[in-house]
ZASEKOL-573824 format. One record per atom (N, C-alpha, C, O): residue number from 0; residue in one letter; atom name; x, y, z. Coordinates in nm, 4 decimals, always signed. Last residue first. Example, Ala and Ser with C-alpha at 12.3 -4.5 7.8 and 13.67 -1.06 7.14 Angstrom:
<atoms>
ATOM  num  residu  atome        px        py        pz
ATOM    1       S      N   +1.2850   -0.2250   +0.7080
ATOM    1       S     CA   +1.3670   -0.1060   +0.7140
ATOM    1       S      C   +1.2900   +0.0030   +0.7870
ATOM    1       S      O   +1.3409   +0.1138   +0.8039
ATOM    0       A      N   +1.3190   -0.5690   +0.7800
ATOM    0       A     CA   +1.2300   -0.4500   +0.7800
ATOM    0       A      C   +1.3200   -0.3300   +0.7800
ATOM    0       A      O   +1.4236   -0.3319   +0.8465
</atoms>
This chain:
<atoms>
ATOM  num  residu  atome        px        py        pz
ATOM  105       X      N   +2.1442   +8.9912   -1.9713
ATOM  105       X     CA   +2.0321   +8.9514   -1.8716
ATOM  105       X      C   +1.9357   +9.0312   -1.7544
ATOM  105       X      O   +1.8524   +8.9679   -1.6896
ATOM  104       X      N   +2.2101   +9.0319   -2.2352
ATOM  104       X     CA   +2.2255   +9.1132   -2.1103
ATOM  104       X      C   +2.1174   +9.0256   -2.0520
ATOM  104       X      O   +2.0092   +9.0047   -2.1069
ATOM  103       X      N   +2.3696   +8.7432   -2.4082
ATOM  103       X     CA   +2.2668   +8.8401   -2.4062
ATOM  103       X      C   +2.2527   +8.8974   -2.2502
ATOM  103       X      O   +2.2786   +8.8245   -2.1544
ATOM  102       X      N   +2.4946   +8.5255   -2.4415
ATOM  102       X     CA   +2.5958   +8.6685   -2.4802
ATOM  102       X      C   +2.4707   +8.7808   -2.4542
ATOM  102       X      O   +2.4884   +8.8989   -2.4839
ATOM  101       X      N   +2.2859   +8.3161   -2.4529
ATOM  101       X     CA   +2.4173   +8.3290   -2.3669
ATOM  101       X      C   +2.4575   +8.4724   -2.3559
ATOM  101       X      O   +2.4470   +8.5279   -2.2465
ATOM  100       X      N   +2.1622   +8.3484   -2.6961
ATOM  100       X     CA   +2.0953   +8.3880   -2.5952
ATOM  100       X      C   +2.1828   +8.4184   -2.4279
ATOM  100       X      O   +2.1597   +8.4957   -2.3348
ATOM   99       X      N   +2.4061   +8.2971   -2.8740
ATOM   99       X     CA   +2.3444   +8.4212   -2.8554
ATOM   99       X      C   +2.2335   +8.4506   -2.7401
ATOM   99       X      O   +2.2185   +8.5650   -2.6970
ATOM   98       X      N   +2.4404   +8.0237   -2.8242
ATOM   98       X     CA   +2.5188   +8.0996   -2.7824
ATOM   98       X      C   +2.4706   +8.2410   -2.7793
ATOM   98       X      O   +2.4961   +8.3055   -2.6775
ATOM   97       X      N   +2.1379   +7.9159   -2.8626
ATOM   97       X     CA   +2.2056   +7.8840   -2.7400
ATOM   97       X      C   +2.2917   +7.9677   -2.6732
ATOM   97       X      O   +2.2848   +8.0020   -2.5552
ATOM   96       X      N   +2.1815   +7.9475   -3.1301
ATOM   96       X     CA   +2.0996   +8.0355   -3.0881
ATOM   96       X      C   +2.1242   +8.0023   -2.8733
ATOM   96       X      O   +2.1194   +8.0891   -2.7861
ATOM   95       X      N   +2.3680   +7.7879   -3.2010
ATOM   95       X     CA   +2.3977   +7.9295   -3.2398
ATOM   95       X      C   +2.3448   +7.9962   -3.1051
ATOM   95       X      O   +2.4020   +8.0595   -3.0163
ATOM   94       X      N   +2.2793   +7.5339   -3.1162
ATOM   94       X     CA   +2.4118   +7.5715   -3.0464
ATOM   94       X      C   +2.4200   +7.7045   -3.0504
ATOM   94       X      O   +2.4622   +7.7661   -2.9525
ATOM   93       X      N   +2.0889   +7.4999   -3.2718
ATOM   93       X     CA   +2.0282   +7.5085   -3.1568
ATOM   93       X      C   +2.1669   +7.5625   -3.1056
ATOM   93       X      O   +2.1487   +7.6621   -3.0356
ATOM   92       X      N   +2.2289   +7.4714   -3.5080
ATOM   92       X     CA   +2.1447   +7.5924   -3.5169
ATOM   92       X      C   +2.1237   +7.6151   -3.3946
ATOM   92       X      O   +2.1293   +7.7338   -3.3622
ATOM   91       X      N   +2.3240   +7.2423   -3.4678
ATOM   91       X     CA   +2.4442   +7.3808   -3.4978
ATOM   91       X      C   +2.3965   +7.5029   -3.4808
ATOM   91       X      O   +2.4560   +7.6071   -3.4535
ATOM   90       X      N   +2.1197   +7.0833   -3.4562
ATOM   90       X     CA   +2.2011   +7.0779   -3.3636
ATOM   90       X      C   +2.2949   +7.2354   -3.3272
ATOM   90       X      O   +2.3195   +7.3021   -3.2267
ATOM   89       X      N   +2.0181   +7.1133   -3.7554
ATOM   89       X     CA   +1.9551   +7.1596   -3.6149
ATOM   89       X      C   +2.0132   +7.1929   -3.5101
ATOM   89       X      O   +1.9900   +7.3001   -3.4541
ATOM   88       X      N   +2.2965   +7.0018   -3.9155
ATOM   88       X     CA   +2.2354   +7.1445   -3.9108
ATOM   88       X      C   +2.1363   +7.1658   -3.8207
ATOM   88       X      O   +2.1589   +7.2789   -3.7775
ATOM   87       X      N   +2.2662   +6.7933   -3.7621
ATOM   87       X     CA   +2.3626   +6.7802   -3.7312
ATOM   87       X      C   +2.3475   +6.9821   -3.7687
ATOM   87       X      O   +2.3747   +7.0707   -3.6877
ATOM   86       X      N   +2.0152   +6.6580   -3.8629
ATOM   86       X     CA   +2.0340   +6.6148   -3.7664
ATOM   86       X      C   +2.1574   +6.7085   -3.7480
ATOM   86       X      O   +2.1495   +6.6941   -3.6260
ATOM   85       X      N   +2.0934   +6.6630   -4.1348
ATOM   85       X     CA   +1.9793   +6.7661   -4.0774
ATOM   85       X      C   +1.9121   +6.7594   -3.9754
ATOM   85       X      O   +1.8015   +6.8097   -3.9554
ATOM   84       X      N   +2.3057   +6.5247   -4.1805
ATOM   84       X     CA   +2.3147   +6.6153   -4.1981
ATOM   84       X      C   +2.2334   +6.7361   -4.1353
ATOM   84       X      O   +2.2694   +6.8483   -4.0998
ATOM   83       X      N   +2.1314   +6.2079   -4.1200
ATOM   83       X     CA   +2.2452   +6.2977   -4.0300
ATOM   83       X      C   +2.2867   +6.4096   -4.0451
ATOM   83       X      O   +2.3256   +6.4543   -3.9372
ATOM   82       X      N   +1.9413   +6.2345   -4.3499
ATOM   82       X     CA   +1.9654   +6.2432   -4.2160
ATOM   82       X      C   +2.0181   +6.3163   -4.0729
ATOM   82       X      O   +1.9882   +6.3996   -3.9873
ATOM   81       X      N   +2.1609   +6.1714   -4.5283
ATOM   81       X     CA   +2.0525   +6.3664   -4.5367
ATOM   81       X      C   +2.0038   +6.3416   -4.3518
ATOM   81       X      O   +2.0302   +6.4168   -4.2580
ATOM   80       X      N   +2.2321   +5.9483   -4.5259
ATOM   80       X     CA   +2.3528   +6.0205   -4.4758
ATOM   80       X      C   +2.2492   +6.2295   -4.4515
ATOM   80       X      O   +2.2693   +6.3371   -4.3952
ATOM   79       X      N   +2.0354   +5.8362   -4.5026
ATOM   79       X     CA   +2.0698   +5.8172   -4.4160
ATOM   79       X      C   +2.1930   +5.9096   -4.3901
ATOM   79       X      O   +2.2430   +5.9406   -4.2819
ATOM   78       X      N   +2.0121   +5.8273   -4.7973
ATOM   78       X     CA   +1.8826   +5.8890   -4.7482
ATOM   78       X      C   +1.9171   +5.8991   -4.5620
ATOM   78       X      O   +1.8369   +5.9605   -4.4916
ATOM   77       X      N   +2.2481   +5.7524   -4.8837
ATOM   77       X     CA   +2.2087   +5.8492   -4.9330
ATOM   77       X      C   +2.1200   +5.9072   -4.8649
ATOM   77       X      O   +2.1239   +6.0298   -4.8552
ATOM   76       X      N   +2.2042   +5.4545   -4.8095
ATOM   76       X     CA   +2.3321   +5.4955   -4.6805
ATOM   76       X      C   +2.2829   +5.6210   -4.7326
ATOM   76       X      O   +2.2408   +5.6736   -4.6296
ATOM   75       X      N   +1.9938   +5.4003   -4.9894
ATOM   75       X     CA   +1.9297   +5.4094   -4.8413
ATOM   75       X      C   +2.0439   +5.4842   -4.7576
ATOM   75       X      O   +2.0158   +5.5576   -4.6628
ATOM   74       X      N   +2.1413   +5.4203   -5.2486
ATOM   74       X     CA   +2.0614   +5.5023   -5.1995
ATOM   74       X      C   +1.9902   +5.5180   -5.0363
ATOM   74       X      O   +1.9480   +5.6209   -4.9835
ATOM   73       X      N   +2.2717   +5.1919   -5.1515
ATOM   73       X     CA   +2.3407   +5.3157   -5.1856
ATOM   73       X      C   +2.2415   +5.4427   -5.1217
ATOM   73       X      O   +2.2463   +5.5164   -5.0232
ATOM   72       X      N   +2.0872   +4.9850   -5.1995
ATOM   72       X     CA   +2.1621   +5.0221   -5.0689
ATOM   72       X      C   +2.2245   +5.1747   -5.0640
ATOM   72       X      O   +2.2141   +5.2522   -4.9690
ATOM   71       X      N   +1.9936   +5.0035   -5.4582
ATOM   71       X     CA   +1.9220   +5.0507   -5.3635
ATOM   71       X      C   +1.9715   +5.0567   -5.2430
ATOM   71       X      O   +1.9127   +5.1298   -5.1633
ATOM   70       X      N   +2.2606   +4.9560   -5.5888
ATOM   70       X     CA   +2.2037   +5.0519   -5.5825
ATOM   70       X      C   +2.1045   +5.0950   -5.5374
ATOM   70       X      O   +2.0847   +5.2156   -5.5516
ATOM   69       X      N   +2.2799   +4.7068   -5.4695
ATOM   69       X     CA   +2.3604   +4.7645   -5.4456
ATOM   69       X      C   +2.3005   +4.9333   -5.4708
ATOM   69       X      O   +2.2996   +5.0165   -5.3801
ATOM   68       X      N   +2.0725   +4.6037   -5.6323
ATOM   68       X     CA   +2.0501   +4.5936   -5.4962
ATOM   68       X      C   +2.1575   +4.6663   -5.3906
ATOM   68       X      O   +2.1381   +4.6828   -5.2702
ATOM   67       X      N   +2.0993   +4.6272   -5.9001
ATOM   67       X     CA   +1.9985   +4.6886   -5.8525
ATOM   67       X      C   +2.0570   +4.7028   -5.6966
ATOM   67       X      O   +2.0827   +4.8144   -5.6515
ATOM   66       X      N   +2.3424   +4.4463   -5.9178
ATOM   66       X     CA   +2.3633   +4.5930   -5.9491
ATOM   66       X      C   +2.2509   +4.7003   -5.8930
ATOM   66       X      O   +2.2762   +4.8139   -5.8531
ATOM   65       X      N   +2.1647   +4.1956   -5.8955
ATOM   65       X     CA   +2.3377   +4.2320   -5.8159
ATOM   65       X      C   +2.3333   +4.4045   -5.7771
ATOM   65       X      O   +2.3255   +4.4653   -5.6703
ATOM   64       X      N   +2.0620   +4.2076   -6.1048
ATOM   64       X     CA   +1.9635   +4.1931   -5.9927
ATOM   64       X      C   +2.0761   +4.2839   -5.8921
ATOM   64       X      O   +2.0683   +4.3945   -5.8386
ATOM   63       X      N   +2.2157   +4.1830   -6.3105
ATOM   63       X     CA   +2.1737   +4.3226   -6.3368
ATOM   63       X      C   +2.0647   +4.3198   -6.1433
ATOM   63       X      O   +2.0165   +4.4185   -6.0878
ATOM   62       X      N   +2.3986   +3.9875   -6.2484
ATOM   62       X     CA   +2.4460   +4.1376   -6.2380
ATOM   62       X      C   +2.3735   +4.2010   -6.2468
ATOM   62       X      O   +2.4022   +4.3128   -6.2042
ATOM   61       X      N   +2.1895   +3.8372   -6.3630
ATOM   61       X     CA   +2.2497   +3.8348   -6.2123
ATOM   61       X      C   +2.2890   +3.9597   -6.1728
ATOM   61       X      O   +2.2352   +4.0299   -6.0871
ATOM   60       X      N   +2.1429   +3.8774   -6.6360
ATOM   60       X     CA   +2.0509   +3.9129   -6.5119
ATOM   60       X      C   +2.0859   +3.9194   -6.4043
ATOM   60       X      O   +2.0313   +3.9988   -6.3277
ATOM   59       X      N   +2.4191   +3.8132   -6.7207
ATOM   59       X     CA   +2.3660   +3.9441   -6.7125
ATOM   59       X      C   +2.2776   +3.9505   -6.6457
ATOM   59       X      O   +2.2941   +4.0374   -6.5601
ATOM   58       X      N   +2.3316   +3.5175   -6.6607
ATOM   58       X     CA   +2.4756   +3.5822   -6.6157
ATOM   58       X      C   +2.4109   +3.7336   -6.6241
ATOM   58       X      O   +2.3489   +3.7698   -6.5241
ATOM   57       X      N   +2.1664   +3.4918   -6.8493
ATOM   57       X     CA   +2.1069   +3.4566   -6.7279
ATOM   57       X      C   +2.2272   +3.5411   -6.6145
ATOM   57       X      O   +2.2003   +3.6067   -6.5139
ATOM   56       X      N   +2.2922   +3.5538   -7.1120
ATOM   56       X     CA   +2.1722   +3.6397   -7.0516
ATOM   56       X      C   +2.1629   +3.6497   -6.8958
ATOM   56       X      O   +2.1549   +3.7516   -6.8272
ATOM   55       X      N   +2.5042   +3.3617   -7.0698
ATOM   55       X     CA   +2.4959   +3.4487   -7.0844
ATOM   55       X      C   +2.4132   +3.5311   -7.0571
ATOM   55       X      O   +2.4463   +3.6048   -6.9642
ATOM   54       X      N   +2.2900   +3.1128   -7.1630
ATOM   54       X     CA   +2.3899   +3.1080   -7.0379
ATOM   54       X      C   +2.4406   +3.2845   -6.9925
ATOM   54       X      O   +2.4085   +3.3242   -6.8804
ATOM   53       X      N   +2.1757   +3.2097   -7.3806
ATOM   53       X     CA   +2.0704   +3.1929   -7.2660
ATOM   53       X      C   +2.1423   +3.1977   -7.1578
ATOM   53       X      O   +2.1039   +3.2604   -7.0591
ATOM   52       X      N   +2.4000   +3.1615   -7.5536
ATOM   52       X     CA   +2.3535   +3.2738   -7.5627
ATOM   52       X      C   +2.2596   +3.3034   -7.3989
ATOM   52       X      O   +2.2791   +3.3993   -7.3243
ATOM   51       X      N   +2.4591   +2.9127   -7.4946
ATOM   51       X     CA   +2.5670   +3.0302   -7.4583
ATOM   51       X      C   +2.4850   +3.1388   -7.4652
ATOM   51       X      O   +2.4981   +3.2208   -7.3743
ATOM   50       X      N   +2.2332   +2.8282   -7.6031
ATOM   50       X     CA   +2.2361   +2.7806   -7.4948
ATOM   50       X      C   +2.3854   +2.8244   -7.4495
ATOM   50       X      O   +2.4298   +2.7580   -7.3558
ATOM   49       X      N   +2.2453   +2.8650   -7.8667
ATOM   49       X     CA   +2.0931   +2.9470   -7.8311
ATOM   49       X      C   +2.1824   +2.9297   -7.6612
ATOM   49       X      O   +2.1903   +3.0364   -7.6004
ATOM   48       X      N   +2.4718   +2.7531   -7.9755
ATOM   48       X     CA   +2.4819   +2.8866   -7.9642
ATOM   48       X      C   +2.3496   +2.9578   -7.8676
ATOM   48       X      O   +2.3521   +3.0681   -7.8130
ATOM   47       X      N   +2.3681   +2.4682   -7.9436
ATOM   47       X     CA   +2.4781   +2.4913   -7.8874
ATOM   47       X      C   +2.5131   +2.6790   -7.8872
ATOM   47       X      O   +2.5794   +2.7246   -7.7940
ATOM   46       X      N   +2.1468   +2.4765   -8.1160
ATOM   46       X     CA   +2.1205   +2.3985   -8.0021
ATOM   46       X      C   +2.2070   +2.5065   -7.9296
ATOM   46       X      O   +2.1604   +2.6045   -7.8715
ATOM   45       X      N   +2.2054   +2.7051   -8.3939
ATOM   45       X     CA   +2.2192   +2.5728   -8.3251
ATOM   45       X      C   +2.1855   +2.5339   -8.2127
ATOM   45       X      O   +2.2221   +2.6424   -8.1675
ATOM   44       X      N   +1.9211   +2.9222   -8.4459
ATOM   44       X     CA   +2.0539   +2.8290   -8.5151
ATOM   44       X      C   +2.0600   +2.7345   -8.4518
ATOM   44       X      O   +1.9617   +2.6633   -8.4313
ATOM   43       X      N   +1.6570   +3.0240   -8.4155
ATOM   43       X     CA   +1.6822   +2.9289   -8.5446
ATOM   43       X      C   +1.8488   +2.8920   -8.5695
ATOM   43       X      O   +1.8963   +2.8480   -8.6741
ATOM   42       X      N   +1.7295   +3.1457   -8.1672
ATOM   42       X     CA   +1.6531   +3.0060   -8.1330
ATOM   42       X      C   +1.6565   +2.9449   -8.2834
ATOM   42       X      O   +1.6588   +2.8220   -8.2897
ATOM   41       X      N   +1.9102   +3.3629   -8.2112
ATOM   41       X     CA   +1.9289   +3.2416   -8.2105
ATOM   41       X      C   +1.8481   +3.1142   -8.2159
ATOM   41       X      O   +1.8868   +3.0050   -8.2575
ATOM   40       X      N   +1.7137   +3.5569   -8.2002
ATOM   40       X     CA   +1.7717   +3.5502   -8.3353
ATOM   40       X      C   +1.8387   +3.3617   -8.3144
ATOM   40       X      O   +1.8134   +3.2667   -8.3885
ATOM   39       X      N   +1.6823   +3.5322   -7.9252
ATOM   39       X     CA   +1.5601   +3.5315   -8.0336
ATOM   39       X      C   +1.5793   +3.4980   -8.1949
ATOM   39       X      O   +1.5064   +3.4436   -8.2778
ATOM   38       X      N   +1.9275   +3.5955   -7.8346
ATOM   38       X     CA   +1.8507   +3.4460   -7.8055
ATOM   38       X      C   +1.7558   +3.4054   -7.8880
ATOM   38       X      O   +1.7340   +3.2899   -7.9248
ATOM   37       X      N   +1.9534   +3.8303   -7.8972
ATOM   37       X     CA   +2.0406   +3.7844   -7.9721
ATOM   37       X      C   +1.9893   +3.6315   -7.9057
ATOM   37       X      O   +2.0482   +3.5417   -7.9658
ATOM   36       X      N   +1.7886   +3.9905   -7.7109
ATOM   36       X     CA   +1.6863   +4.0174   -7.8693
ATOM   36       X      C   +1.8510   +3.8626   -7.9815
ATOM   36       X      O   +1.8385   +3.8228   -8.0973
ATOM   35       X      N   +1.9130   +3.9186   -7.5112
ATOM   35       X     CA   +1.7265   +3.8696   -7.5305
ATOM   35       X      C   +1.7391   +3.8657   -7.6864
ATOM   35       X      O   +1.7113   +3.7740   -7.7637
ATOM   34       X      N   +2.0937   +4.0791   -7.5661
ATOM   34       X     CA   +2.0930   +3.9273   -7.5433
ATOM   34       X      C   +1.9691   +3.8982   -7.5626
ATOM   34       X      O   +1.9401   +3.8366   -7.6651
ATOM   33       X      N   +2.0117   +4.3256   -7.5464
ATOM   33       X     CA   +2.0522   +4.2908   -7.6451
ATOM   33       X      C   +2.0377   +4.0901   -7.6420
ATOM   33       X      O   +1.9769   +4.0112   -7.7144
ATOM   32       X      N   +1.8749   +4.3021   -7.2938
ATOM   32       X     CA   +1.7945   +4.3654   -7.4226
ATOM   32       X      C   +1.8572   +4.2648   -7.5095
ATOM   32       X      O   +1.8065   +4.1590   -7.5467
ATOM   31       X      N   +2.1287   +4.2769   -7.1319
ATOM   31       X     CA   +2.0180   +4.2109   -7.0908
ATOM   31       X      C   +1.9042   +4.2242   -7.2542
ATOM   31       X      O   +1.8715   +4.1169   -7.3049
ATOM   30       X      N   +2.1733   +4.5888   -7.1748
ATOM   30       X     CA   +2.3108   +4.4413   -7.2326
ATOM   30       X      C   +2.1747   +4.3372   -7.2257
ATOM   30       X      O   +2.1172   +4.3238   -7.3337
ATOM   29       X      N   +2.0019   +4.7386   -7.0740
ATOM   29       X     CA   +2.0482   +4.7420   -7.1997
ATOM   29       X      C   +2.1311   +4.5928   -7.2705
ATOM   29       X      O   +2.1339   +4.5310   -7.3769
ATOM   28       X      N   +2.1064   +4.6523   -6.8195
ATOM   28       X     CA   +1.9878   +4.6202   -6.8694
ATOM   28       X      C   +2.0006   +4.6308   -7.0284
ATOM   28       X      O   +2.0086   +4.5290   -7.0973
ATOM   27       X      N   +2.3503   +4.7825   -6.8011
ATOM   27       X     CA   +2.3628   +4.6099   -6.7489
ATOM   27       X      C   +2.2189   +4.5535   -6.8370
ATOM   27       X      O   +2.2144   +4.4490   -6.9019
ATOM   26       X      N   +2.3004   +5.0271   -6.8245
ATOM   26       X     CA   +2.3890   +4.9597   -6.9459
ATOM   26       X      C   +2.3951   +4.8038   -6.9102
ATOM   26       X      O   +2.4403   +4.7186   -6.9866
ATOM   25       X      N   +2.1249   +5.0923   -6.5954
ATOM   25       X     CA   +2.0873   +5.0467   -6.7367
ATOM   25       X      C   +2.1551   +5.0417   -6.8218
ATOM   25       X      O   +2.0982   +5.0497   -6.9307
ATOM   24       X      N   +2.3448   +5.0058   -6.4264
ATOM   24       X     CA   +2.2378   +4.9511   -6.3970
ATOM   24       X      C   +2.1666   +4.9706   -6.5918
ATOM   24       X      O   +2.1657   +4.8850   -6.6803
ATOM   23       X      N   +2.5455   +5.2554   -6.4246
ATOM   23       X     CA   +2.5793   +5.0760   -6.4814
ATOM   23       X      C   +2.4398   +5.0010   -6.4743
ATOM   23       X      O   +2.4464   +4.9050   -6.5511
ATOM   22       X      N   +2.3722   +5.4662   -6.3812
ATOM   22       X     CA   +2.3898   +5.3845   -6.5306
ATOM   22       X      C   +2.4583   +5.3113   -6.5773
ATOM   22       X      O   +2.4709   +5.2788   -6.6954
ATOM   21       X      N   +2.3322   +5.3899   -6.1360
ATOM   21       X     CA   +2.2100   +5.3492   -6.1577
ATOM   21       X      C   +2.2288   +5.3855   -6.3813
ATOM   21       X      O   +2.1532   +5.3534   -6.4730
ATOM   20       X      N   +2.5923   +5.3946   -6.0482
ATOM   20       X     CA   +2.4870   +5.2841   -6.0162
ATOM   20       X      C   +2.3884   +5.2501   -6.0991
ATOM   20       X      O   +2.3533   +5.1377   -6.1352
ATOM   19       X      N   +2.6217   +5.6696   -6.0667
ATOM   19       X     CA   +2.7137   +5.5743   -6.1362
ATOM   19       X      C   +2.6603   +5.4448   -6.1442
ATOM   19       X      O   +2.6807   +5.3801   -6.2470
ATOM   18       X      N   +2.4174   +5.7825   -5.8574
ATOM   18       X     CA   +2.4611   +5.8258   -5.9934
ATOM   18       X      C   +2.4945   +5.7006   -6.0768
ATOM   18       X      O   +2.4111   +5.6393   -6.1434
ATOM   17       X      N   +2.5614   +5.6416   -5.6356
ATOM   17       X     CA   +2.4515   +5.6110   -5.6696
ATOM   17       X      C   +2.4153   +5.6320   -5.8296
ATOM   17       X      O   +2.3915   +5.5416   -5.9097
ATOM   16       X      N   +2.7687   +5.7919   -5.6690
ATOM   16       X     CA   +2.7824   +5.6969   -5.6608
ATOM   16       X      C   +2.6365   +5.6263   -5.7205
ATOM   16       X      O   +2.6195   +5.5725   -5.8299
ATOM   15       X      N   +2.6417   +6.0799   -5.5864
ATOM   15       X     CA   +2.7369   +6.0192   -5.7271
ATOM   15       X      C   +2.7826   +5.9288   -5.7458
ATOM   15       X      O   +2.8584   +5.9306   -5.8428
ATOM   14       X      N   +2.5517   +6.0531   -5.3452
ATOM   14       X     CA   +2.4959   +6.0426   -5.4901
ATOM   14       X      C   +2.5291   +6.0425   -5.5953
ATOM   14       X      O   +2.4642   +6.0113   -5.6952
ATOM   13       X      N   +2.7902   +5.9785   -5.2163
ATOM   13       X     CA   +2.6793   +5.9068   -5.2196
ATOM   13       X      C   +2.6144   +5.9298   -5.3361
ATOM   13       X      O   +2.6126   +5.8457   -5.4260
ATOM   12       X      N   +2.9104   +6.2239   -5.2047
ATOM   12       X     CA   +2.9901   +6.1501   -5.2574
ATOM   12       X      C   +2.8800   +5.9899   -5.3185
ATOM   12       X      O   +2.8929   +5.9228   -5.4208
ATOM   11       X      N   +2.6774   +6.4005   -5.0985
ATOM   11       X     CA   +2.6908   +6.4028   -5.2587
ATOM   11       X      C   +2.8033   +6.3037   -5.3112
ATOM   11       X      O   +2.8113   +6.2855   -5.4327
ATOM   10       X      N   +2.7370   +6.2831   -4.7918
ATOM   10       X     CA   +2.6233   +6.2807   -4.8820
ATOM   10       X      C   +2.6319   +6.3114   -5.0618
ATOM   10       X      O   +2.5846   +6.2276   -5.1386
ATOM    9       X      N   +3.0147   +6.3853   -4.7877
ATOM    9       X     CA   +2.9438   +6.2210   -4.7792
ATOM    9       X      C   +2.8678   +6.2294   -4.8642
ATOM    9       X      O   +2.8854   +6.2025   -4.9830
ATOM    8       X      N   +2.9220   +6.6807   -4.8214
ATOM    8       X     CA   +3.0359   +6.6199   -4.9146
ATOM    8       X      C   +3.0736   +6.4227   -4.8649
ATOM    8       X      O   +3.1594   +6.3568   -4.9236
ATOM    7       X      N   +2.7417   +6.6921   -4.5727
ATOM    7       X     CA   +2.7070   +6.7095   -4.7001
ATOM    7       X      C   +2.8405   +6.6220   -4.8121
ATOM    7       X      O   +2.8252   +6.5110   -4.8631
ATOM    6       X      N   +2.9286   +6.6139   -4.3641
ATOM    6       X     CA   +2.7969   +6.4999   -4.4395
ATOM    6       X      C   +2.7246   +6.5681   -4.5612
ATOM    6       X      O   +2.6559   +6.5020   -4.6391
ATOM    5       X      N   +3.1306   +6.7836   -4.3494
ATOM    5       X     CA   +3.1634   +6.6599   -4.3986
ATOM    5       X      C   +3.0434   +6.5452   -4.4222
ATOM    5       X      O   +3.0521   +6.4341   -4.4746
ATOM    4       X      N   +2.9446   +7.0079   -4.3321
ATOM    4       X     CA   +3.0373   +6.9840   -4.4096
ATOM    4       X      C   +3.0550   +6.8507   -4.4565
ATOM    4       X      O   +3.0150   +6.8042   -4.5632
ATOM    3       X      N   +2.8522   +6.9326   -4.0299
ATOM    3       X     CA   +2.7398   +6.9192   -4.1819
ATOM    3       X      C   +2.8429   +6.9379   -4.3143
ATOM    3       X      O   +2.8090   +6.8683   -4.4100
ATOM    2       X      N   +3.0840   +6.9452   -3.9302
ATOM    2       X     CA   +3.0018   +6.8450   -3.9053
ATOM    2       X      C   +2.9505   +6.8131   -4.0612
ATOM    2       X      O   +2.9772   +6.7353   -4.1527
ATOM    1       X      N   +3.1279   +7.2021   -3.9408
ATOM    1       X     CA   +3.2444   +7.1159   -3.9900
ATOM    1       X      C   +3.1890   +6.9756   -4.0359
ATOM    1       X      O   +3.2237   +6.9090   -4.1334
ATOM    0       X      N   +2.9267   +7.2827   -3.7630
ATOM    0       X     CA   +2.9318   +7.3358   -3.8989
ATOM    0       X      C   +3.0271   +7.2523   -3.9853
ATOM    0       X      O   +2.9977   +7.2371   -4.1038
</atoms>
């Protein structure tokens, strides 16, 4: 019971992580937008601003690939930590009923 305790409160530490993941993920994308839409505006200025601007973008894509992949890990230790939880509530259940069949007149 202590067990599933501490993988439930894993487990939601996980999804709030994940949580957090996935809206640095679209403020990373969002950023990604803006740049796009500030490369577009650029391609009529200088050589030298379009090509910070593009340097930049390409930088935000990284992070934003970076950020995905972390957040699909997240989510897998998430889907791994329910797992173990309902691995660990069967177990507790089979123990109950184990003990009550124990305590029973024979």
């Amino acid at each position: 019971s202590e067990r599933v305790g501490d993988l439930d409160d894993a487990l939601e530490s996980q999804q709030d992580q994940l949580a957090r993941m996935e809206r640095a993920l679209r403020e990373k994308s969002d950023e990604v937008e803006r740049l796009e839409a500030l490369a577009e505006a650029s391609r009529t200025s200088s050589k030298d601003e379009l090509s910070a601007a593009e340097l930049a973008k390409r930088e935000l894509e990284t992070q934003l690939r970076s950020a995905a992949l972390e957040a699909s890990c997240a989510g897998e230790r998430a889907r791994e930590l329910e797992v173990q939880r309902d691995a660990a509530v069967l177990r507790a259940e089979a123990a109950e009923e184990a003990l009550v069949e124990a305590t029973l007149p024979k």
